[in-house]
C-alpha positions in Angstrom: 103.5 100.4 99.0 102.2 96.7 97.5 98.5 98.8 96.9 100.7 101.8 94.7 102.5 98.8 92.9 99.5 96.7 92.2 97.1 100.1 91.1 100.4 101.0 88.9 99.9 97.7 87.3 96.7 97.6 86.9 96.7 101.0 85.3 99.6 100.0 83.0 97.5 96.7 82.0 94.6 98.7 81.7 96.0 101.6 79.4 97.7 99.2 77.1 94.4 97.2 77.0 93.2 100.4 76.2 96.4 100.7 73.5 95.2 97.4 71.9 92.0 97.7 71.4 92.6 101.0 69.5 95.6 99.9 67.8 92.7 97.0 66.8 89.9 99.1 65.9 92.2 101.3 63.3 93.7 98.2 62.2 90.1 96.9 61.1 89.1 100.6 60.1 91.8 100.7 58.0 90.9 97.3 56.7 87.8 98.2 56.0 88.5 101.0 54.0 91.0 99.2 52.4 88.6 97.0 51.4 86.3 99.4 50.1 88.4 100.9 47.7 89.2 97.4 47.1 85.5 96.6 46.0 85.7 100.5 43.8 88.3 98.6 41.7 86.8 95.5 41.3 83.3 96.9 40.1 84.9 99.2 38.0 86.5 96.3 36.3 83.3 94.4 36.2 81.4 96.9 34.7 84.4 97.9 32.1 84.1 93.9 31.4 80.4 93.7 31.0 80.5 97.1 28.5 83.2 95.5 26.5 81.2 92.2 26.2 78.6 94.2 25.7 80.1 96.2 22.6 80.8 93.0 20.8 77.3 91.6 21.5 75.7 94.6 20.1 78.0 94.6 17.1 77.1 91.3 16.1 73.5 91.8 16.8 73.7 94.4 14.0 75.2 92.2 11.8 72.5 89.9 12.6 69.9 92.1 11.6 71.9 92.5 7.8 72.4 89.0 7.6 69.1 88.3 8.4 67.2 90.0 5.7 69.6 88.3 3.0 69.9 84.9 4.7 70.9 83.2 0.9 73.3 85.4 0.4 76.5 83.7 1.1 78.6 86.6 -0.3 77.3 88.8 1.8 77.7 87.2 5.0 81.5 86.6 3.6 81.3 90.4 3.5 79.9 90.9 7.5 81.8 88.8 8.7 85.3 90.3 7.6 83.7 93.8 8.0 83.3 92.7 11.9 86.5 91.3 12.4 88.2 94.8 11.3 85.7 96.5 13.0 86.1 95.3 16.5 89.8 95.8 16.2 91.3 92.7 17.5 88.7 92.8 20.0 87.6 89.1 18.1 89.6 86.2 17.7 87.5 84.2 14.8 84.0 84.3 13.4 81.8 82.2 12.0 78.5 81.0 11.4 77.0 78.0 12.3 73.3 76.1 12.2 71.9 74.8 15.2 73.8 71.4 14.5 77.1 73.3 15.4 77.8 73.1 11.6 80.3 75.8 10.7 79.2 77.1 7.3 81.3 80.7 7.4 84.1 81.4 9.3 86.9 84.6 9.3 89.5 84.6 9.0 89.5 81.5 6.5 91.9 78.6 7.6 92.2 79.8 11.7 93.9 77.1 13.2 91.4 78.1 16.5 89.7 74.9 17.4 85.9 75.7 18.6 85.3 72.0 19.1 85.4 72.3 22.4 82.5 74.5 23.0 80.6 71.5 21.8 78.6 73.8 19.7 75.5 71.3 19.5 74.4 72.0 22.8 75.6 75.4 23.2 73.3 76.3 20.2 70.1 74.6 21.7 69.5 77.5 24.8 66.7 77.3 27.1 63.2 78.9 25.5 63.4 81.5 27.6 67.4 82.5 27.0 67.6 86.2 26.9 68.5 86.6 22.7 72.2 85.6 22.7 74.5 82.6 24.8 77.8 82.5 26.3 80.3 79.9 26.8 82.2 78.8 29.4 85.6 79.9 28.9 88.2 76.4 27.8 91.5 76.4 26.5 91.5 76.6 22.5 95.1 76.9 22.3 97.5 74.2 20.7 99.0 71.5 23.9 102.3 73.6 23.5 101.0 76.7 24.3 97.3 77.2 26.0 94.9 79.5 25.0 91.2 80.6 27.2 88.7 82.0 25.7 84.6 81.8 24.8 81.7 82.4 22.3 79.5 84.9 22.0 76.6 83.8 20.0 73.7 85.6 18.6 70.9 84.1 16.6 69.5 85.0 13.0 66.2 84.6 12.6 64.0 83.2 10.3 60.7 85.0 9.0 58.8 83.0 11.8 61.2 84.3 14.4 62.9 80.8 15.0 66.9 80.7 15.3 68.1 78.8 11.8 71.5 80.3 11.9 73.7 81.4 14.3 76.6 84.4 14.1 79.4 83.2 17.1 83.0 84.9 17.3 85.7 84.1 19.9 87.0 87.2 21.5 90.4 88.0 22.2 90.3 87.0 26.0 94.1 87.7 26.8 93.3 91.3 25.6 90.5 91.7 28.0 92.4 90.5 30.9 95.4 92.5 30.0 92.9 95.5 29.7 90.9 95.1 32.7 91.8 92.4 34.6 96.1 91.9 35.1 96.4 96.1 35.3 94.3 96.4 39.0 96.3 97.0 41.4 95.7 97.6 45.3 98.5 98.1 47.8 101.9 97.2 46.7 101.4 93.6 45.5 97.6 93.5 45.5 96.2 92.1 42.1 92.8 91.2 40.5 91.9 87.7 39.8 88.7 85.6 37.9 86.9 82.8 37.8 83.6 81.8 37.1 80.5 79.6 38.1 82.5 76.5 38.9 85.0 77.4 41.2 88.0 77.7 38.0 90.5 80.4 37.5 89.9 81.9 34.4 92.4 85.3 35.2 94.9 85.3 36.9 98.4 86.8 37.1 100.2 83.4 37.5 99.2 82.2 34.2 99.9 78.4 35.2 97.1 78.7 37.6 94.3 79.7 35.3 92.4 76.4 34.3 92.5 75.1 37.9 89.8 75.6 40.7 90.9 78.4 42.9 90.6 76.3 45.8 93.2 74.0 45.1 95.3 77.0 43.3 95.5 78.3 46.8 97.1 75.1 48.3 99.6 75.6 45.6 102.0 76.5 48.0 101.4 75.0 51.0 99.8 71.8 49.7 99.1 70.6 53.6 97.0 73.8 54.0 93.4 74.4 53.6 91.6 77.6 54.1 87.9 77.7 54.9 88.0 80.8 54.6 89.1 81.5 51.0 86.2 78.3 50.1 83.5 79.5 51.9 84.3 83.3 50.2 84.5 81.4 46.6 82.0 78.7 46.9 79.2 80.2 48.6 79.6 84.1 47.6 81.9 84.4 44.3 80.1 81.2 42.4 76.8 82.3 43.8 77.2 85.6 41.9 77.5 87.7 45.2 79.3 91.6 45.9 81.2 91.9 49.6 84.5 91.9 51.4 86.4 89.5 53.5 89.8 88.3 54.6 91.1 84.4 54.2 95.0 83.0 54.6 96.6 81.9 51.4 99.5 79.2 50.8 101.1 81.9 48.6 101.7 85.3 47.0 103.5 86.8 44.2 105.5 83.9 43.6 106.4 83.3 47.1 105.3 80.2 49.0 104.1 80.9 52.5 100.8 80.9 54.8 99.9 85.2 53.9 96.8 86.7 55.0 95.1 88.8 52.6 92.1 91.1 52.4 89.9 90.3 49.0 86.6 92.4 47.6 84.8 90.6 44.9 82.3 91.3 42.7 80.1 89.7 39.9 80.2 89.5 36.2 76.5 88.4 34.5 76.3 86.9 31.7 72.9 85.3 31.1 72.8 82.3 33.2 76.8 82.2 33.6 78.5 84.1 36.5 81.9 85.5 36.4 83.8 87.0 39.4 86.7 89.4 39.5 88.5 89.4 43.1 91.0 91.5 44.2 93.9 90.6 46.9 96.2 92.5 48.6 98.9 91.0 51.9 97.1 92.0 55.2 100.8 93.0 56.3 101.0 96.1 53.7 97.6 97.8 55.4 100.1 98.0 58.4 102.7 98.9 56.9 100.7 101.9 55.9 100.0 101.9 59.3 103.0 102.1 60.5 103.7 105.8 61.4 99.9 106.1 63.2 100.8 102.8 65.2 104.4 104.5 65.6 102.9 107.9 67.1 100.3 105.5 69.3 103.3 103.6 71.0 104.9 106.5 71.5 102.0 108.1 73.6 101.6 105.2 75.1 105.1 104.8 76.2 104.8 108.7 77.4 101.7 107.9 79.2 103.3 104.5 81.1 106.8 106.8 81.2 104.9 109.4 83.5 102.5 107.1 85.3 105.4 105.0 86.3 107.2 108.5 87.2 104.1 108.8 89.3 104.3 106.2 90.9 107.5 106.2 92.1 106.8 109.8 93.5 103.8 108.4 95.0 105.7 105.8 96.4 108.5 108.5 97.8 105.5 110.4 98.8 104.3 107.0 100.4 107.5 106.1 102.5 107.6 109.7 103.5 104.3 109.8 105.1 105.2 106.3 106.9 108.0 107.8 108.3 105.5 111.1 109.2 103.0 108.7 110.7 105.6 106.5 112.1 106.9 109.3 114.6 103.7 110.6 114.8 102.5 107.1 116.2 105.4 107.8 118.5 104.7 110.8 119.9 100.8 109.4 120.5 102.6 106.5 122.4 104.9 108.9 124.6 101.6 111.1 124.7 99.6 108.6 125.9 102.4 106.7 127.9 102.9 109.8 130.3 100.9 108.6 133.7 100.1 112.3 134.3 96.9 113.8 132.1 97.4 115.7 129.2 94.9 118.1 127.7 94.8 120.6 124.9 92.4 123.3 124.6 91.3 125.4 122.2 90.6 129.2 122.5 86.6 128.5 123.3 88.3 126.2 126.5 86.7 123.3 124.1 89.0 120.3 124.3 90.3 118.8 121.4 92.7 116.2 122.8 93.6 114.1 125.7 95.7 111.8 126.6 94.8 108.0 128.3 95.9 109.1 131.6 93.1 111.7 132.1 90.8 108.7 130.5 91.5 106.2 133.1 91.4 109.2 135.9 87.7 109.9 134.0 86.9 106.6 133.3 85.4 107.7 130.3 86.1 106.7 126.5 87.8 109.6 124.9 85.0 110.8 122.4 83.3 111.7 125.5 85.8 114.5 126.3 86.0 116.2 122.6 84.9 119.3 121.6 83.3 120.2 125.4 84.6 122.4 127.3 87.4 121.3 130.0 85.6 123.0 133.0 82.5 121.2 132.4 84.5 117.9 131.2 86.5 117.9 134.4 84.7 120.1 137.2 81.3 120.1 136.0 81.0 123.4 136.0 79.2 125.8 133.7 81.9 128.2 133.9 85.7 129.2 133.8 87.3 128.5 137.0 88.7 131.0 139.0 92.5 131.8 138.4 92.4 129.3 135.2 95.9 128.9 134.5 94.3 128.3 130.5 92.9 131.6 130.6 95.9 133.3 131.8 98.1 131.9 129.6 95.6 132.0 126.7 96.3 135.9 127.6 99.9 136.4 128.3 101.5 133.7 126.1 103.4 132.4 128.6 103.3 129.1 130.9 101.2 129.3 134.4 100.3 127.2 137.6 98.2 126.6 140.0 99.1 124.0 142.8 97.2 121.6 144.4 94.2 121.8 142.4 91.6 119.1 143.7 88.3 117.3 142.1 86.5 114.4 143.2 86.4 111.5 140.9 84.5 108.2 141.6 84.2 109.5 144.8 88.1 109.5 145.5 89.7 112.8 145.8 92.3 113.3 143.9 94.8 116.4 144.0 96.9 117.9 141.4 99.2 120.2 139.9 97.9 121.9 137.1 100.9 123.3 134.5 99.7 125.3 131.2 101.7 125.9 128.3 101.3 128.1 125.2 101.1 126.7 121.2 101.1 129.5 119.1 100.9 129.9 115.3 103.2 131.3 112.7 102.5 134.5 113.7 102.9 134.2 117.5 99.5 133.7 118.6 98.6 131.5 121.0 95.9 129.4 119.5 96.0 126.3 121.8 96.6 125.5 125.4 98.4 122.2 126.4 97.3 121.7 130.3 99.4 119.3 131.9 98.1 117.4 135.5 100.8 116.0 137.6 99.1 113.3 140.3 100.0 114.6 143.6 97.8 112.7 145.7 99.9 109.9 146.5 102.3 112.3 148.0 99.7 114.1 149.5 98.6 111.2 150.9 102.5 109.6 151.7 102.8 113.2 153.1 99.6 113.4 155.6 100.4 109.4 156.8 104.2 110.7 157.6 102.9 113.7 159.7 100.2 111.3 160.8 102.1 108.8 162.2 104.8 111.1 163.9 101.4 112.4 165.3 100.4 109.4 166.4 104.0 108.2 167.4 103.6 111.4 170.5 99.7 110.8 171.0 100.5 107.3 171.8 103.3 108.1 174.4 101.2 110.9 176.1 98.3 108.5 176.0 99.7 105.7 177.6 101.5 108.0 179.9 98.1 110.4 180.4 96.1 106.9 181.1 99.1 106.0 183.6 98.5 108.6 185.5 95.0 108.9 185.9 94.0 104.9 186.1 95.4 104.8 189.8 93.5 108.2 191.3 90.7 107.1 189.2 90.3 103.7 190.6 91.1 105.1 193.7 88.4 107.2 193.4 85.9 104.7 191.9 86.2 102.6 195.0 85.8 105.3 197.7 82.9 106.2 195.4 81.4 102.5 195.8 81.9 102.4 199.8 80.7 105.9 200.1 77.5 104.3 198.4 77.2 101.9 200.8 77.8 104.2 203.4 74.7 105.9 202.4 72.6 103.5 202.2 73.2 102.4 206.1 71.5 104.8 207.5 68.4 104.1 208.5 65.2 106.6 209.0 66.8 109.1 207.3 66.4 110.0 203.3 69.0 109.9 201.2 67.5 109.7 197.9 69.2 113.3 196.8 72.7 111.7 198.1 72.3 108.5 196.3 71.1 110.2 193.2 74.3 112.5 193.4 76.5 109.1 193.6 75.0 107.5 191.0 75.5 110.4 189.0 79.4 110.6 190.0 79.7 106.8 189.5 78.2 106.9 186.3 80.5 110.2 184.6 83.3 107.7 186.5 82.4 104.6 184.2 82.5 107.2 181.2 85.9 108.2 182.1 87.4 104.1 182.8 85.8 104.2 178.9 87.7 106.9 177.4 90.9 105.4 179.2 90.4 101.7 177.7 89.9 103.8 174.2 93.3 105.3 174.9 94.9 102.2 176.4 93.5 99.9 173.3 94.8 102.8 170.6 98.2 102.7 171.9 98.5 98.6 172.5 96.7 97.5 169.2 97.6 93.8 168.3 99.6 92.2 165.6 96.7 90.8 163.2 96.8 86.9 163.1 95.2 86.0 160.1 93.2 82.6 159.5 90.7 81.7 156.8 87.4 83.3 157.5 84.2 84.3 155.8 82.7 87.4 155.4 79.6 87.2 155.1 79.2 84.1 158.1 81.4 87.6 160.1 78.3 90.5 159.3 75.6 87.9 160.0 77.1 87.1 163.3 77.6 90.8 163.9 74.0 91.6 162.8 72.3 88.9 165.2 74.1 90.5 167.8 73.0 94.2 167.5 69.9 93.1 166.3 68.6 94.4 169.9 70.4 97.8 169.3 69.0 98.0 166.1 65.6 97.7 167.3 65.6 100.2 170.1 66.8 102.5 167.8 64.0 101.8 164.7 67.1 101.2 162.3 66.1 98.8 159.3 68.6 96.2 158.3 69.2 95.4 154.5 71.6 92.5 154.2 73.0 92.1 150.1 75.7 89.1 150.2 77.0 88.1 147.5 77.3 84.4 147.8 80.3 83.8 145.3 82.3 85.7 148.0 84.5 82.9 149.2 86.2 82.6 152.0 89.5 84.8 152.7 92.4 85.8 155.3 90.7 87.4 158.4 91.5 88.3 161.9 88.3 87.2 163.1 88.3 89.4 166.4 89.6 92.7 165.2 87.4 92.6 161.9 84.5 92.3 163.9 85.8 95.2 166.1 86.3 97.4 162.9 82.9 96.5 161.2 80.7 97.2 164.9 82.6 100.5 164.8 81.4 101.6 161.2 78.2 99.8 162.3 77.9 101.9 165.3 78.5 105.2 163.6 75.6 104.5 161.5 73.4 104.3 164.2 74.4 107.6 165.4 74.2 108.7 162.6 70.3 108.1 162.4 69.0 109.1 165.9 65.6 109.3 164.5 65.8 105.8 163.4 66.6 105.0 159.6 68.2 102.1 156.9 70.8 100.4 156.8 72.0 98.8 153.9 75.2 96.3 154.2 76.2 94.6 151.2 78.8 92.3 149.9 80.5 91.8 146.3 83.3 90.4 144.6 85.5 92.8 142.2 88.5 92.5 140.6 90.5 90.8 143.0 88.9 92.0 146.0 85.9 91.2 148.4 84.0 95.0 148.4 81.8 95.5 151.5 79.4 98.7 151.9 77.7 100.0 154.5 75.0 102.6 153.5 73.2 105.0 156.5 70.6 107.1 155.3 72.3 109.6 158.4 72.4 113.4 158.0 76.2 112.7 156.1 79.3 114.1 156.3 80.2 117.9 155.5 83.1 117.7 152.6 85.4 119.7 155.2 85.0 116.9 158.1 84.7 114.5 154.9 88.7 114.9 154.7 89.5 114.2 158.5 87.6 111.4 159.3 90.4 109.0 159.9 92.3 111.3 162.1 92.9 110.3 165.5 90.9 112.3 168.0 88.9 114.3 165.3 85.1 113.9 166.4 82.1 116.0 165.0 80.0 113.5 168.3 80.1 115.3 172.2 81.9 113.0 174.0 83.4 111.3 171.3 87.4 110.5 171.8 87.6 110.5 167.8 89.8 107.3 167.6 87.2 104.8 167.0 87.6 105.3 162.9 91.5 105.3 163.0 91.4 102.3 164.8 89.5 100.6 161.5 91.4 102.0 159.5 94.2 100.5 161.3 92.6 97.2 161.4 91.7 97.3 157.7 95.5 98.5 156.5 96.9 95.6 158.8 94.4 93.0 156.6 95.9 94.4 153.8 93.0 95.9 152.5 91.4 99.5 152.1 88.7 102.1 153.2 87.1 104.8 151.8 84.2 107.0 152.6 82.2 109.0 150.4 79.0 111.2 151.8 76.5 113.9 150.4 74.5 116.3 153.2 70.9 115.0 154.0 71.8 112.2 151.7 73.8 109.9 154.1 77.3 108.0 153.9 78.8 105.1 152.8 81.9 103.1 153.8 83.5 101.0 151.4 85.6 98.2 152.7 88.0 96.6 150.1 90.1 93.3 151.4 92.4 91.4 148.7 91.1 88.1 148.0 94.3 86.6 148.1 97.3 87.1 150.7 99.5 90.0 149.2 
């Protein structure tokens, strides 16, 4: 749920990251472009201003040229210069000539109360040998103190015969009309207007007619005197004065009459005149480009706000979706816990018999990992076999629909048998076929086993009554008989000078099938009176050594070889001494037998788990897997002459320690017992 959240966010942040940026990249495109048909206006204006300034220069190079050819002709110039000034049609404030001392010696109109000295017309009048034909003043207030007045000269020079300047022909044009012509009536935006100044930094147009006379710089501060913008100084010192063309944006201290930090977009171009520089600018409030903005950043938001809208829909889904599944997994989880709870194995096939899910019972029956069951087929997972088994219960219902089973099914696993009742049950589809098969194993083999030690013991329970009572009755005419047996022996042998070697061999015969018999009897008499275990601390393996040294006679007569693995971490444990060593020479013994041809023996010794594991490993002719199962039986014997107790009365012996034994044997392959008793008192 916290991962839905946090991608929600991060998809939110990252769409109106996205939102900004664009909303950022039209707001400069659209400044840009703003800009640009900022920079249209202002070199229109320029080059309307240079043509004007232009037509006047012309003009009064053609009157230059009359003049010129009738230099001593003071009439005449009387006559060019008022012909000019109704010419140019107010376009020229006052004209006059002058010689290269700044002497006025004509002027029109006569009597202008225009003051030209402060063009300081001496050095005006002196250009540079290389000027281009004609001067320009910097623009300075002629006007009276009560009301101010800007404006410049335009000079052009009349030559002598020898081509040197001895006169000049100057007029003042009417600057007001050329800024009220090209300068006050660009506009950009709703309050955008165009602006001047020239090569030093000084207003010289401007809307705000108190401001023109003062450096633009400070005119900017007007408003907010604290404030200073680089910006606006670096665009008019280093690109307007310098005579430069370009765009920009810079933060003023006030606009149209307002005072207040704006930000504006200005485009600037140059006006030249000779070696002078004039600059129109035009400046328009940043805030009006987004206010023509407004309905593309309106339609944006509102995407945007559709886009976060269903994205935050989304997520909520996804997050419904989210708990949902939990809740799916959740009782999923907890039908894999019952499923894997339930002691009895689980399997369920598919229609190939391939398995495709089992439960931990039938893992820990396996003891394999559960990948190693999936996808293989259960008869060879669980039988081995290469084939269906006969009567599968899968198979049947696989065919019928229906549940079957089979009882007491049983397989061999880690050499314990185990036996079971196998269940099947049908899962079908939405259209009724059966497509899987869930086989269900119920563990019988503790009953089973329960079962078999009930009827054993009631069996033994009446085998030990007849025993003792069978014994009872026969150990009196038997020793009886034994004794007769041994006086009719030494009857025999008193008779002197006469052979009876045939009747000796016939006692010894009798005596000897007599001795077999007092055995079987003291097998009888020992089953039925077997004695409480007393247990006391004891060590195995100092027990098998001891046991060892004393069939190590045996062992040689009958070419058995002894191999002796102890494990010398077993420590010592609770033992009856005597009846331990009774059980081990039994299973001892049986090996023997086992190997009449002589053979190994391997006797071995480990800790594990919490018990002390002893083997004992013939390499005999083994058991048959029918006689495998009877073993432990009283009186069940596969040896002639054998009274078939000797192995119940280990087990015994080995159930009274607490302990266990199993037995697990392969034809021509030999057996091994497996002894387990608890380290610890239980």
């Amino acid at each position: 749920m916290f991962k839905i959240w946090l991608a929600t966010v991060i998809v939110i942040t990252g769409i109106l990251a996205i939102g900004f940026n664009s909303y950022r990249i039209m707001e400069l495109n659209a400044a840009k472009a703003f800009n640009d048909q900022q920079l249209f206006l202002v070199r229109e204006a320029a080059r309307s201003i240079r043509a004007y300034i232009g037509n006047i220069e012309s003009t009064l190079r053609f009157s230059v040229d009359i003049i010129g050819y009738n230099s001593q002709d003071d009439m005449l110039a009387e006559k060019v210069l008022s012909s000019v000034f109704f010419n140019t049609t107010g376009q020229i404030l006052y004209l006059f000539i002058a010689d290269p001392q700044g002497t006025i010696l004509y002027q029109y109109p006569h009597g202008s109360s225009l003051s030209v000295q402060e063009f300081n017309l001496h050095s005006l009048l002196k250009p540079a040998p290389n000027f281009p034909g004609w001067v320009v003043s910097r623009i300075v207030n002629i006007g009276s103190p009560a009301q101010s007045l800007f404006s410049f000269i335009i000079a052009v020079p009349i030559e002598s015969k020898k081509g040197s300047p001895v006169r000049w022909l100057c007029c003042v044009p009417d600057f007001n009309r050329m800024k009220q012509q090209f300068i006050y009536p660009v506009r950009s935006g709703k309050t955008g207007y165009a602006w001047m100044v020239d090569d030093r930094g000084v207003l010289i147009a401007h809307p705000n007619k108190n401001l023109e006379g003062k450096e633009a710089i400070a005119a900017s501060k007007s408003g907010v005197p604290e404030f200073s913008s680089v910006s606006l100084e670096d665009i008019v010192r280093h690109k307007m004065m310098q005579g430069k063309d370009g765009t920009g944006e810079y933060i003023s201290g006030w606009h149209a009459g307002e005072k207040g930090l704006t930000k504006k977009l200005i485009a600037y171009t140059p006006i030249n005149l000779g070696p002078l520089v004039w600059s129109i600018g035009v400046s328009t409030p940043y805030h009006e480009i987004l206010e023509q903005m407004a309905d593309s950043t309106r339609r944006l938001v509102l995407f945007l706000g559709c886009f976060i809208g269903t994205i935050i829909i989304g997520s909520v889904w996804l997050l419904w979706q989210e708990k949902k599944n939990q809740q799916v997994n959740q009782h999923l989880q907890w039908s894999q816990e019952v499923f894997n709870g339930i002691t009895d194995g689980i399997s369920i096939v598919d229609q190939h018999y391939r398995v495709l899910m089992v439960n931990d019972a039938v893992c820990r029956w396996q003891n394999k990992p559960l990948k190693f069951f999936l996808g293989r087929p259960c008869h060879d997972v669980f039988l081995e076999r290469g084939e269906l088994c006969l009567g599968c219960p899968a198979k049947e219902t696989f065919a019928t629909g229906q549940p079957a089973f089979r009882e007491r099914v049983s397989i061999t696993l880690g050499g314990k048998k185990y036996y079971f009742h196998l269940y099947t049950f049908p899962l079908k589809d939405e259209a009724g076929k059966t497509v899987r098969v869930v086989e269900y194993v119920k563990d019988v083999t503790s009953e089973r086993i329960l079962q078999s030690e009930i009827i054993q013991n009631e069996r033994l329970a009446i085998i030990g009554k007849m025993s003792a009572q069978v014994a009872h009755e026969i150990r009196n005419p038997l020793s009886a008989l034994t004794l007769n047996i041994d006086l009719l022996e030494d009857e025999i042998k008193g008779y002197a000078g006469i052979d009876t070697a045939e009747a000796q061999e016939l006692v010894h015969t009798i005596k000897h099938e007599l001795k077999g018999l007092h055995n079987v009897l003291d097998d009888y008499l020992q089953f039925t009176r077997l004695p409480k275990i007393r247990l006391a601390q004891g060590n195995i393996n100092v027990t098998l050594e001891e046991i060892l040294a004393f069939m190590e006679e045996e062992f040689r007569v009958h070419n058995i070889v002894v191999k002796k693995s102890f494990d010398p971490e077993v420590p010592p444990i609770n033992i009856d001494y005597d009846q331990l060593r009774r059980a081990f020479i039994n299973l001892i013994r049986n090996a023997v037998e086992a190997m009449p041809e002589g053979g190994s023996l391997d006797i071995a010794t480990r800790i594990n788990g919490n018990w002390v594991e002893i083997t004992f490993m013939d390499s005999g002719e083994g058991i048959s897997e029918q006689n495998l199962e009877q073993i432990f039986t009283p009186f069940f014997s596969t040896k002639v002459g054998g009274t078939g107790l000797g192995l119940s009365i280990t087990k015994h012996i080995i159930s009274e320690h607490g302990g266990e034994i199993s037995c697990e044997s392969r034809r021509h392959e030999g057996t091994r017992f497996i002894v387990r008793l608890p380290l610890h008192e239980h």
